[in-house]
TORKOL-4160 file (C-alpha; in steps of 0.2 Angstrom, whole numbers, padded with zeros to 4 digits, m for minus):
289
<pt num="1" X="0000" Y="0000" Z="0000"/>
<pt num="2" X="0015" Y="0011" Z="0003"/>
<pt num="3" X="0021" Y="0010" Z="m0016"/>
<pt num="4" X="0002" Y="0014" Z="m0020"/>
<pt num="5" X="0002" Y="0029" Z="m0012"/>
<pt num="6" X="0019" Y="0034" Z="m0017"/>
<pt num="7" X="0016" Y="0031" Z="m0037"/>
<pt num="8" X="m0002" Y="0041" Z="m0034"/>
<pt num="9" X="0007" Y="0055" Z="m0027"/>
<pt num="10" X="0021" Y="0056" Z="m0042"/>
<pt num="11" X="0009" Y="0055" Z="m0056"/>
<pt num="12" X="0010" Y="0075" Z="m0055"/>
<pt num="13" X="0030" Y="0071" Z="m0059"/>
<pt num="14" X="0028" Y="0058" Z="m0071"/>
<pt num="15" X="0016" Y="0072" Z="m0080"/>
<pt num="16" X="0031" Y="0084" Z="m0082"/>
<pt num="17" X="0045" Y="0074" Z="m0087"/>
<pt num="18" X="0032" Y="0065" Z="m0102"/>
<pt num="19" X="0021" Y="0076" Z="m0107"/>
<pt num="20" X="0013" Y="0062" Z="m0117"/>
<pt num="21" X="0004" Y="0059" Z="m0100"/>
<pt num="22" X="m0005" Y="0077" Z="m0099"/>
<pt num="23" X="m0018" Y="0072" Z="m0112"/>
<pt num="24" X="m0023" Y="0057" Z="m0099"/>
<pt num="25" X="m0038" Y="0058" Z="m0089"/>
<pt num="26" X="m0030" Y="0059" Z="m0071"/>
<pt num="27" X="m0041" Y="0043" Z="m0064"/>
<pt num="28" X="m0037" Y="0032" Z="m0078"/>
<pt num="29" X="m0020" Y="0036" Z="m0074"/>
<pt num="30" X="m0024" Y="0033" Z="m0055"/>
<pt num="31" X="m0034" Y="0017" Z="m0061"/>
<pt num="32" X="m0017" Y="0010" Z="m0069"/>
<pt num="33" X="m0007" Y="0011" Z="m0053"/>
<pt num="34" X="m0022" Y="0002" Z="m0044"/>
<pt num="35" X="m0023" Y="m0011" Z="m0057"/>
<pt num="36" X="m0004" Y="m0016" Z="m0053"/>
<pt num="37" X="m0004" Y="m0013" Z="m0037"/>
<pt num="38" X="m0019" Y="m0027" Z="m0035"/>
<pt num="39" X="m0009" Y="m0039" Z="m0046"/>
<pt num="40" X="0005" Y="m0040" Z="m0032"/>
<pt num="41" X="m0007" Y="m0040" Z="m0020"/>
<pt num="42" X="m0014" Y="m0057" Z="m0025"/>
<pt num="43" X="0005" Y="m0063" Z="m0030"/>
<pt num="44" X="0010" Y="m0061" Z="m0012"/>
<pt num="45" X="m0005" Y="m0062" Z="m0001"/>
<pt num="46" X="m0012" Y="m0081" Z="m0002"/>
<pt num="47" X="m0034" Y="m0081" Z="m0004"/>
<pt num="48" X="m0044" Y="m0087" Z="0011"/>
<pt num="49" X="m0038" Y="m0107" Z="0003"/>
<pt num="50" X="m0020" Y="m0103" Z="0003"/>
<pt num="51" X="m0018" Y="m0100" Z="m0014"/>
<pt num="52" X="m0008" Y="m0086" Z="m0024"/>
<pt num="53" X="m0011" Y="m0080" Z="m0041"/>
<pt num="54" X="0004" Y="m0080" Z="m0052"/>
<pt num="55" X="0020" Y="m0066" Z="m0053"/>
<pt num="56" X="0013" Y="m0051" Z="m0063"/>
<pt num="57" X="0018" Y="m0053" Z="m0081"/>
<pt num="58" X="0023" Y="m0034" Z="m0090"/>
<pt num="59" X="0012" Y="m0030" Z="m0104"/>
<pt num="60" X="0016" Y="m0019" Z="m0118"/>
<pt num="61" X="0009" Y="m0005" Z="m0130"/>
<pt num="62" X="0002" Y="m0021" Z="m0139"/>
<pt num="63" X="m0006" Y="m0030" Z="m0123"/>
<pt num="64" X="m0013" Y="m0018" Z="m0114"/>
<pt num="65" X="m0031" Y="m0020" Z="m0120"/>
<pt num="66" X="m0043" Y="m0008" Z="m0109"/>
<pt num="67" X="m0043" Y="0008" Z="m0096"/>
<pt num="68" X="m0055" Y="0012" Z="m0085"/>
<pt num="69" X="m0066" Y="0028" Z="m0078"/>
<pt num="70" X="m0069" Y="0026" Z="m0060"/>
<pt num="71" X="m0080" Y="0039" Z="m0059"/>
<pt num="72" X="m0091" Y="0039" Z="m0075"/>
<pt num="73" X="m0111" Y="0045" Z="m0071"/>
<pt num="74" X="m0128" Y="0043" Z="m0079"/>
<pt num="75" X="m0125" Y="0063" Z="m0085"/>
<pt num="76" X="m0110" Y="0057" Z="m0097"/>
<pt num="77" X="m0122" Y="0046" Z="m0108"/>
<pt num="78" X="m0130" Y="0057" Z="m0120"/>
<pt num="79" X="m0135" Y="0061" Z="m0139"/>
<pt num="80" X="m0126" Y="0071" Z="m0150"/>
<pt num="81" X="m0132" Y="0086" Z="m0163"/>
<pt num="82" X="m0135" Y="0071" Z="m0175"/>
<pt num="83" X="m0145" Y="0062" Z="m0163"/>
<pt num="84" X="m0133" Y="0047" Z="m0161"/>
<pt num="85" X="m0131" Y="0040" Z="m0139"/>
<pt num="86" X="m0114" Y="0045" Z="m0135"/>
<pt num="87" X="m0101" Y="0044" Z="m0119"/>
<pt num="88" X="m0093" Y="0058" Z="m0115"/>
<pt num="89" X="m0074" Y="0052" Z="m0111"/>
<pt num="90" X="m0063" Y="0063" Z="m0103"/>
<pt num="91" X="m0050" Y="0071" Z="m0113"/>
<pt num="92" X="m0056" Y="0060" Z="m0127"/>
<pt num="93" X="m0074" Y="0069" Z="m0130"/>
<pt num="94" X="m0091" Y="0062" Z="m0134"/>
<pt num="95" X="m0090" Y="0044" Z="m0143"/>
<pt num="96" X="m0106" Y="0038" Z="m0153"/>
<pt num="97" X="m0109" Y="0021" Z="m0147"/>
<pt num="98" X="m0119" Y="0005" Z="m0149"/>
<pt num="99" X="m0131" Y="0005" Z="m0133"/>
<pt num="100" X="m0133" Y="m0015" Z="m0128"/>
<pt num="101" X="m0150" Y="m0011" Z="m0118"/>
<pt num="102" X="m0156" Y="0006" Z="m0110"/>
<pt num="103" X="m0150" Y="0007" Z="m0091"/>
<pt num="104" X="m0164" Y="0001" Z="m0080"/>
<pt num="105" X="m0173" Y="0015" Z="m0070"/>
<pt num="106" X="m0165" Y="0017" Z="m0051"/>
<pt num="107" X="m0148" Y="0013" Z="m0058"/>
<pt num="108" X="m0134" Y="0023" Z="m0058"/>
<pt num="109" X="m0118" Y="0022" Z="m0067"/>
<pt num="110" X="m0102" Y="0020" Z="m0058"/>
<pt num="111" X="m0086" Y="0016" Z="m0069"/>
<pt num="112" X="m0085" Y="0012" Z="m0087"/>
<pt num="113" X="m0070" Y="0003" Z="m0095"/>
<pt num="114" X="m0065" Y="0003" Z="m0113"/>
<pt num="115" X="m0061" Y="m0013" Z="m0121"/>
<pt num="116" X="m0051" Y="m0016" Z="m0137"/>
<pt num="117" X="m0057" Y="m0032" Z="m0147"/>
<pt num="118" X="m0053" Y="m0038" Z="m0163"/>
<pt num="119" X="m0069" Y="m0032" Z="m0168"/>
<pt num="120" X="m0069" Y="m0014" Z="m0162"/>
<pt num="121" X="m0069" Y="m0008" Z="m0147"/>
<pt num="122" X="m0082" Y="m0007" Z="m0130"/>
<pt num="123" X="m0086" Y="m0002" Z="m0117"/>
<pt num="124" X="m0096" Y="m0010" Z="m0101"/>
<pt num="125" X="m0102" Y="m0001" Z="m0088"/>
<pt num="126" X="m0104" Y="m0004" Z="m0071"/>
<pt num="127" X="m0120" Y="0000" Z="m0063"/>
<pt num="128" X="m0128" Y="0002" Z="m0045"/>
<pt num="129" X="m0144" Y="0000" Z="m0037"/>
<pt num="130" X="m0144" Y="0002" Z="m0018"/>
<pt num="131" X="m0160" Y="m0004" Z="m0017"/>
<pt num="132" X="m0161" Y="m0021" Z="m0024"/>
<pt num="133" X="m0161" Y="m0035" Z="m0010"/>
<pt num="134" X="m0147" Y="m0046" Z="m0009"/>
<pt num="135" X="m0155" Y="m0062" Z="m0011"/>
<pt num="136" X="m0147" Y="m0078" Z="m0004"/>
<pt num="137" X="m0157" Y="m0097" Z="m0012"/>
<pt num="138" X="m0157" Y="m0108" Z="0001"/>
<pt num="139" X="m0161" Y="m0125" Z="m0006"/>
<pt num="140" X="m0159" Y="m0143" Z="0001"/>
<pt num="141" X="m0153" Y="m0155" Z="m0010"/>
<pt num="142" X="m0165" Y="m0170" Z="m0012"/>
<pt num="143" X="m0165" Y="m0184" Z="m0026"/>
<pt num="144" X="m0179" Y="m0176" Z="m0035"/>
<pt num="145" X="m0170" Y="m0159" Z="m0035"/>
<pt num="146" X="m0152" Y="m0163" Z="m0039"/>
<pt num="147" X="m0142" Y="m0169" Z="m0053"/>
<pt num="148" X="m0125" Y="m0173" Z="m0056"/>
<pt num="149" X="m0114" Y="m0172" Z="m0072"/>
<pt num="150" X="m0098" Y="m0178" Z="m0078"/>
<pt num="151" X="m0088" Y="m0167" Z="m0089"/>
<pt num="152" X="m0079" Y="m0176" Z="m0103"/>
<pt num="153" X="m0071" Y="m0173" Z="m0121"/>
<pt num="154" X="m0081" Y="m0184" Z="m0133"/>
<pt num="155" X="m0097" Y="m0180" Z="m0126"/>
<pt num="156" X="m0095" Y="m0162" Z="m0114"/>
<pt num="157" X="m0109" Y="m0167" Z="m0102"/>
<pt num="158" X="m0116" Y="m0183" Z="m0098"/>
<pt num="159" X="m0134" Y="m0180" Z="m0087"/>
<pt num="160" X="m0134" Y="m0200" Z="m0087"/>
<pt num="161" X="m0131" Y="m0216" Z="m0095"/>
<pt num="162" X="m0143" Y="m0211" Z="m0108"/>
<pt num="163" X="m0143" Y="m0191" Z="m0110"/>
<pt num="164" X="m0127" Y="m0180" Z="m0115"/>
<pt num="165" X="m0122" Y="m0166" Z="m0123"/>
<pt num="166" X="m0110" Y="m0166" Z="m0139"/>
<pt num="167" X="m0095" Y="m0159" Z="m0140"/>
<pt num="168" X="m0095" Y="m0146" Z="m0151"/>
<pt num="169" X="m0074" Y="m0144" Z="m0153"/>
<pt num="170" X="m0075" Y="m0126" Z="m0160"/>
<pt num="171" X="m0054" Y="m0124" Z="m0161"/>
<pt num="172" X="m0054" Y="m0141" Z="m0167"/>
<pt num="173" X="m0066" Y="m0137" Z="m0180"/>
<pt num="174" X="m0056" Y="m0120" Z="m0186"/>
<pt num="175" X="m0039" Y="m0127" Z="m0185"/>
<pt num="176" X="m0036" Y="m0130" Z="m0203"/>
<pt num="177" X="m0041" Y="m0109" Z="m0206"/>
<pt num="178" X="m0031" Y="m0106" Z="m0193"/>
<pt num="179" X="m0015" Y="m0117" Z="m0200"/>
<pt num="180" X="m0017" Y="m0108" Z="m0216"/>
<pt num="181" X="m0019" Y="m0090" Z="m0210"/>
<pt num="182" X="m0005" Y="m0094" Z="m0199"/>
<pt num="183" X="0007" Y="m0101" Z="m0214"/>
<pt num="184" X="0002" Y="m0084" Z="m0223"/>
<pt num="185" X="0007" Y="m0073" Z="m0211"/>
<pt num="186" X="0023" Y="m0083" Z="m0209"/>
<pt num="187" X="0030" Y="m0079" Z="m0225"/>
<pt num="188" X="0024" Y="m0058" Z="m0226"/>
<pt num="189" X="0034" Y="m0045" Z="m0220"/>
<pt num="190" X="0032" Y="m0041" Z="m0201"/>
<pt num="191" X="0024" Y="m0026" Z="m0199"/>
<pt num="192" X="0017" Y="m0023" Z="m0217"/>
<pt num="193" X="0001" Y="m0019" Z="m0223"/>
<pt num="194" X="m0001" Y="m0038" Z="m0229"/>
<pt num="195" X="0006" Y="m0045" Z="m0213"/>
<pt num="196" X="m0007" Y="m0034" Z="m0201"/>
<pt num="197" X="m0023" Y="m0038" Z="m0212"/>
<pt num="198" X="m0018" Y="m0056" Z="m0209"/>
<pt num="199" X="m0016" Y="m0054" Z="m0193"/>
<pt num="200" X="m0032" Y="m0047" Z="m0191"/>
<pt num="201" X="m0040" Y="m0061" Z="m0197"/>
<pt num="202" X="m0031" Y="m0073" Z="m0185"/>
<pt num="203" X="m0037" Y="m0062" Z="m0171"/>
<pt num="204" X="m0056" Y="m0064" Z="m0178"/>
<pt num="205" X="m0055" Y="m0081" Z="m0180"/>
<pt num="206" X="m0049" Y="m0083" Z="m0162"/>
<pt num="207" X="m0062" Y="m0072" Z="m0156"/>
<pt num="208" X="m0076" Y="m0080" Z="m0166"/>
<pt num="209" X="m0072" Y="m0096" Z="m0157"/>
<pt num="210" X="m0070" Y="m0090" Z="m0140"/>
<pt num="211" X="m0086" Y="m0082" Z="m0141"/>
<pt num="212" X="m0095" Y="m0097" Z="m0149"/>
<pt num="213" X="m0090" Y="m0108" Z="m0137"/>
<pt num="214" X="m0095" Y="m0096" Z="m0123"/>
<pt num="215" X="m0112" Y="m0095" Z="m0129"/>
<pt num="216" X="m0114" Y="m0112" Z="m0132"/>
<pt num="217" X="m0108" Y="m0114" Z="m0111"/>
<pt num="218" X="m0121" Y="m0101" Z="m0106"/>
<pt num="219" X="m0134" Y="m0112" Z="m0116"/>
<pt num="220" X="m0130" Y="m0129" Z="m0108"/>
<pt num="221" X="m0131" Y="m0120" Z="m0091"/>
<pt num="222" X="m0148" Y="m0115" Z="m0094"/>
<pt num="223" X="m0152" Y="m0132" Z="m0101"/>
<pt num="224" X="m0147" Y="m0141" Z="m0085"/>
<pt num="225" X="m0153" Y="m0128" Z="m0073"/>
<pt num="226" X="m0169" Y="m0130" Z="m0081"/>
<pt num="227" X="m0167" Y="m0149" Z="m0076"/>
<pt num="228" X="m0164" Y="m0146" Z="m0058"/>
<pt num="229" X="m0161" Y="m0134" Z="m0045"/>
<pt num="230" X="m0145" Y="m0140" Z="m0037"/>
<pt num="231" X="m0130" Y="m0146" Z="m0049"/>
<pt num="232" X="m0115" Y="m0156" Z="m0044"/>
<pt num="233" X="m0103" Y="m0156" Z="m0053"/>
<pt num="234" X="m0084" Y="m0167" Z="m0052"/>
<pt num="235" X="m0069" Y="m0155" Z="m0045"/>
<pt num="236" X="m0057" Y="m0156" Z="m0060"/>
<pt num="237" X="m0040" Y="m0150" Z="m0057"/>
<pt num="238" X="m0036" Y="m0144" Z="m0075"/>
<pt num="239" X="m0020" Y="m0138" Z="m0070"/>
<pt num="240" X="m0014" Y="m0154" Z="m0067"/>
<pt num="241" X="m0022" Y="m0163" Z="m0080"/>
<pt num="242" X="m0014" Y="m0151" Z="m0095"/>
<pt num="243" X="0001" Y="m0153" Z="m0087"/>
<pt num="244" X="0017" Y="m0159" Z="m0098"/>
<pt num="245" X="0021" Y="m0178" Z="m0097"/>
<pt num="246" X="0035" Y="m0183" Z="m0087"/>
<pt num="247" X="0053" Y="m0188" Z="m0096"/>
<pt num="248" X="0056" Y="m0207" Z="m0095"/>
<pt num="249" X="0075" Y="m0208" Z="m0095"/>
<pt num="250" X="0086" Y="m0225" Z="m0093"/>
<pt num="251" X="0107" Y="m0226" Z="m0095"/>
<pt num="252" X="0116" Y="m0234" Z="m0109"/>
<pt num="253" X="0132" Y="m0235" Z="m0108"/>
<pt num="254" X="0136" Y="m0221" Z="m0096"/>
<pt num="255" X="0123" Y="m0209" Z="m0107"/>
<pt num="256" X="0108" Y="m0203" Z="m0102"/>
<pt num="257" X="0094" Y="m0209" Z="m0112"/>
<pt num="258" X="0077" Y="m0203" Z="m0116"/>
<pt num="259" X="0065" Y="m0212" Z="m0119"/>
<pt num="260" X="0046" Y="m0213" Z="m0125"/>
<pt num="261" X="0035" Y="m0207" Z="m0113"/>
<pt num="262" X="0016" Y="m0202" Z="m0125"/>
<pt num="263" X="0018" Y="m0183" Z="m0126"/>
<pt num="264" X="0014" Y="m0184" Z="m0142"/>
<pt num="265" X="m0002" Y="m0192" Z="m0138"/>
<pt num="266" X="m0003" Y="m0180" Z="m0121"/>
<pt num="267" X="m0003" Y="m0164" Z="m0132"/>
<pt num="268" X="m0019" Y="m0168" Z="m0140"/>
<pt num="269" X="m0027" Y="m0173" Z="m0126"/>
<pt num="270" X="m0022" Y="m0156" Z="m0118"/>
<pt num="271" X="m0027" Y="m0146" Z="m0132"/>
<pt num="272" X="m0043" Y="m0157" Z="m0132"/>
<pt num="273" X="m0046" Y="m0153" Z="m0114"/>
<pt num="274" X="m0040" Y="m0133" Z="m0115"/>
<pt num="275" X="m0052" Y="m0131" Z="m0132"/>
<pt num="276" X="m0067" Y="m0138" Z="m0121"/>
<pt num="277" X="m0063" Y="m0127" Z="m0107"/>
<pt num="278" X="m0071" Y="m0134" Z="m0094"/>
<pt num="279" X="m0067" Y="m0120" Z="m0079"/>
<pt num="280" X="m0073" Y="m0107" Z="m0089"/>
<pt num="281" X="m0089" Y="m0121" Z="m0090"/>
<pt num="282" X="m0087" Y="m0121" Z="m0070"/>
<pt num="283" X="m0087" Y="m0101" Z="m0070"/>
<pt num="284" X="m0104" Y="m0101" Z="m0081"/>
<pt num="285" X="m0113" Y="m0114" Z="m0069"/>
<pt num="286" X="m0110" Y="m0101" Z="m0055"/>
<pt num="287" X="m0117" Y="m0086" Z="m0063"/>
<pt num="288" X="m0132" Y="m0096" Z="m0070"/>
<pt num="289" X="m0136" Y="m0104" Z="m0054"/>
């Protein structure tokens, strides 16, 4: 908290010596030293089950994907002469925008972040009602009320011996478009015009994926929940099972020998099991139930 404190208070420097940083809003600045300072935070500071996130990673001009208004309000979405919705950014001005669903009455907007996709960019605002109840289910499990599943990669769910769901294998399915796009931009010249239009199209096809099988998560959940009220489902450790397999090694004649040991096969399984994505498929269970 210390080194928090200390960067917040030397933004006023940092402003004078690049003066690149002047046409920065001052809280999206602020935001940026709170973002690092919560990614050591959970580096160094275990969660109530003893577990740390990993060491914070630098990103670059080319990573760093979003910034974020603490302190955007209800007042900064408006139209325009020309009639269009628009937010009003801080020392970027009124941008027309897209409006997903009108804000429901009683809500008020509290931060808005920008987002970078492949597709253009976004925006998702954070809203508050201080009114609406925190409501808490409280449901016994019974035999007639619960169901268990099992996750898997031929079929991703199975309800039972009878009923599953297929596995729709969306990278699978676009790896042959992604092997070619990828031999393209291979043999263009980094940077180019060429070489960032292909690239482009990689980072589509990577989006259109992530998104399809996301929807296709958020559509099974339903499914099952409209099957049941409580839902058990196997406690996978995917880190472990995507891991690496482990070197066999014998010696012959004084050298160390390595021997066979089915990575190969494991990489398929592993790419398999990360294209199914079954945490995030954990992830959308909770926010469904």
């Amino acid at each position: 908290m210390q080194w928090q404190t200390i960067q917040l208070a030397d933004l006023k420097n940092t402003k004078k010596l690049f003066s690149d940083y002047k046409a920065l809003n001052s809280q999206v600045l602020q935001d940026v030293v709170n973002r690092v300072e919560t990614s050591f935070s959970n580096f160094t500071t275990p969660d109530k089950n003893g577990n740390r996130r990993g060491k914070p990673k630098f990103k670059g001009f080319h990573y760093y994907k979003s910034f974020t208004y603490p302190q955007l309000d209800n007042l900064d979405i408006i139209k325009d002469e020309q009639n269009r919705i628009c937010v009003d950014l801080a020392k970027i001005g009124q941008v027309p925008m897209v409006f997903h669903r009108p804000i429901p009455a009683g809500f008020k907007v509290k931060t808005g972040t920008v987002i970078r996709e492949a597709d253009g960019w976004y925006i998702a605002l954070t809203l508050e009602d201080k009114t609406v109840p925190v409501a808490v289910a409280e449901i016994q499990p019974t035999d007639k009320n619960t169901l268990g599943i099992d996750l898997g990669i031929t079929n991703y769910v199975y309800f039972s011996k009878v009923e599953r769901v297929e596995n729709p294998r969306f990278l699978r399915k676009s790896a042959q478009k992604l092997a070619r796009l990828q031999a393209k931009l291979a043999s263009r010249v980094k940077g180019s015009k060429p070489w960032k239009i292909i690239k482009d199209r990689i980072s589509r096809l990577h989006q259109f994926v992530a998104r399809a099988r996301l929807d296709f998560q958020f559509k099974v959940a339903h499914e099952l929940f409209g099957k049941c009220d409580v839902l058990v489902v196997e406690d996978l450790s995917l880190k472990n099972l995507t891991r690496r397999a482990k070197s066999k090694t014998d010696i012959e004649d004084g050298n160390l020998v390595y021997l066979p040991n089915g990575q190969s096969a494991k990489s398929g399984l592993n790419k398999s099991m990360l294209d199914a994505a079954h945490g995030q498929f954990a992830s959308v269970l909770k926010y469904v139930a």
